[in-house]
C-alpha positions in Angstrom: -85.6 -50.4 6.8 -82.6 -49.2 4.8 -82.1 -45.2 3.4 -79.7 -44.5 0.9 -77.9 -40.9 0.8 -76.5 -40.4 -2.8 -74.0 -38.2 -3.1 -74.4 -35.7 -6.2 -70.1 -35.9 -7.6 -68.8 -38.1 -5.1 -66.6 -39.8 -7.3 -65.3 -36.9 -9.3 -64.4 -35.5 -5.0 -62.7 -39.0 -4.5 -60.3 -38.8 -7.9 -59.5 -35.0 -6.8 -58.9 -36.4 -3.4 -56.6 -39.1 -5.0 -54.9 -36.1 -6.8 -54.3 -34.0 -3.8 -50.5 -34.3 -3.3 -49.9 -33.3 -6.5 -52.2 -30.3 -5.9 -50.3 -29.6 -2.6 -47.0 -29.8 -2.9 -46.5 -27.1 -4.9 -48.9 -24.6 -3.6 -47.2 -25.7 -0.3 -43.7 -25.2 -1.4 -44.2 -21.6 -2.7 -45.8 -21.0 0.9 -42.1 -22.1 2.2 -40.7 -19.7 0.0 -42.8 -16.8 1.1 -41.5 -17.6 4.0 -38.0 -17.2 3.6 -38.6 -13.6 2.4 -40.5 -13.0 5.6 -37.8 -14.2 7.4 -35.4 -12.1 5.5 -37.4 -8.9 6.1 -37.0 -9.5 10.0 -33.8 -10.4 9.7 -33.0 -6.9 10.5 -31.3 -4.2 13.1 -34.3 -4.6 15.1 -34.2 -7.9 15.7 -30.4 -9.1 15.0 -27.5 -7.6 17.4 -25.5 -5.3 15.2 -21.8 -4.5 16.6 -19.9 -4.4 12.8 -23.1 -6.4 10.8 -21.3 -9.4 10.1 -24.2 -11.6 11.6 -27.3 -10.3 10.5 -25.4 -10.5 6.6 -24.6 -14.0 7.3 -27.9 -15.4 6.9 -28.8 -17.6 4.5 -31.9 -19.7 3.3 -31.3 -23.2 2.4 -34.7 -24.6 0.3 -35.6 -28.3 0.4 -39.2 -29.8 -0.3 -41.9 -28.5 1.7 -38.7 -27.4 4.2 -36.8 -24.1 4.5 -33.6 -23.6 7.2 -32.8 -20.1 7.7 -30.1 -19.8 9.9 -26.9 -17.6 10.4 -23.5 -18.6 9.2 -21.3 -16.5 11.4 -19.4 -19.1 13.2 -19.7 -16.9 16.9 -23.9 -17.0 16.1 -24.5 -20.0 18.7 -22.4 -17.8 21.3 -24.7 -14.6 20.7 -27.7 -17.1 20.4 -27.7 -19.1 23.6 -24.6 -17.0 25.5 -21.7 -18.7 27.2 -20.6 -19.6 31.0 -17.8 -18.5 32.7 -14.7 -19.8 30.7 -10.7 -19.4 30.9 -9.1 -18.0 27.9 -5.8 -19.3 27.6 -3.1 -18.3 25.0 -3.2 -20.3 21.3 0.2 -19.4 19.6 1.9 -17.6 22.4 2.5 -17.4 26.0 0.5 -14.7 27.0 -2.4 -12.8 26.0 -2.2 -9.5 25.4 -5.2 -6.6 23.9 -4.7 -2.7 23.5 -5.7 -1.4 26.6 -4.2 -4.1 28.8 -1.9 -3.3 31.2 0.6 -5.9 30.2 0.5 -9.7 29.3 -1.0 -12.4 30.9 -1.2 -15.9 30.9 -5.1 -16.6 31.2 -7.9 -14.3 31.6 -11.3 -15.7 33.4 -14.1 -14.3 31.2 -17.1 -13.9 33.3 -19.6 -15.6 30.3 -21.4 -13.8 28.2 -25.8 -13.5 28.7 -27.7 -15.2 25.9 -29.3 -12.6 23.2 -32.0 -14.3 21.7 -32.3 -13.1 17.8 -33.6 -16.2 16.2 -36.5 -16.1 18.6 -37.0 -12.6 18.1 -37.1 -13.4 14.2 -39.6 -15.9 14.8 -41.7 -13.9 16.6 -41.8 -11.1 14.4 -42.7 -13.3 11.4 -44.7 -16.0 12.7 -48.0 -14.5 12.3 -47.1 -13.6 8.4 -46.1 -16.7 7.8 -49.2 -18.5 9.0 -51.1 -15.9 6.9 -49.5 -17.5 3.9 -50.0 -20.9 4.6 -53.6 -20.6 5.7 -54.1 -18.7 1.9 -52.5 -21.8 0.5 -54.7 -24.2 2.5 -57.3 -21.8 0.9 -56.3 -22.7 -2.8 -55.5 -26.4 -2.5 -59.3 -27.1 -1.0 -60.2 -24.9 -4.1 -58.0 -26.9 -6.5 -59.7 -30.0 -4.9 -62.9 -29.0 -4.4 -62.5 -28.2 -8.6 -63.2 -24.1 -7.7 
């Protein structure tokens, strides 16, 4: 015995379904570019360390399809970042080292490291659930464009 389930606009579902990545893509990408602004607006005091606010202005948002990168240019950001072991500092153009306040020159200080300060996780963290607001609203619209809504 055989049944047979006919499904009322099947094939109009399957040629939206064939269309989907051009339904997508650009729903999706404006959901990457919401993001960048969220990212931007906790990119901020609260979140960034902010000795003179050279890093926290350093950021910048590079756009590529269905990809964002926001990241800081400040080239001591890795430092602040992840922090740094105990190093020697050693003289570049000199022989000796000197800063106001020292008592006289020396030939090598031993810098004691420096602890990690973890701003792009804080970033993250304030901004993830945003974020995933705005792609779940374009998940939203792209089954409505499909489902022809």
């Amino acid at each position: 015995m055989d049944f047979t389930v006919e499904i009322a606009g099947i094939s109009a579902l399957i040629e939206r379904l064939q269309q989907s990545p051009s339904i997508a893509v650009p729903i999706l990408q404006r959901a990457v570019i919401a993001s960048s602004l969220i990212l931007a607006k906790n990119t901020d005091a609260q979140t960034v360390p902010l000795k003179t606010g050279f890093l926290v202005q350093s950021f910048r948002w590079l756009l590529g399809t269905l990809q964002g990168f926001w990241y800081p240019t400040a080239s001591y950001a890795r430092y602040v970042e992840f922090g740094t072991a105990p190093h020697v500092i050693l003289p570049k153009d000199k022989k000796a080292l000197y800063w106001p306040g020292a008592e006289h020159p020396v030939k090598r200080v031993n810098h004691p490291g420096t602890k990690a300060n973890p701003f792009m996780e804080r970033i993250l963290a304030a901004s993830t659930e945003e974020i995933n607001t705005a792609f779940d609203l374009a998940l939203d619209q792209i089954v409505a464009q499909i489902a022809n809504q």
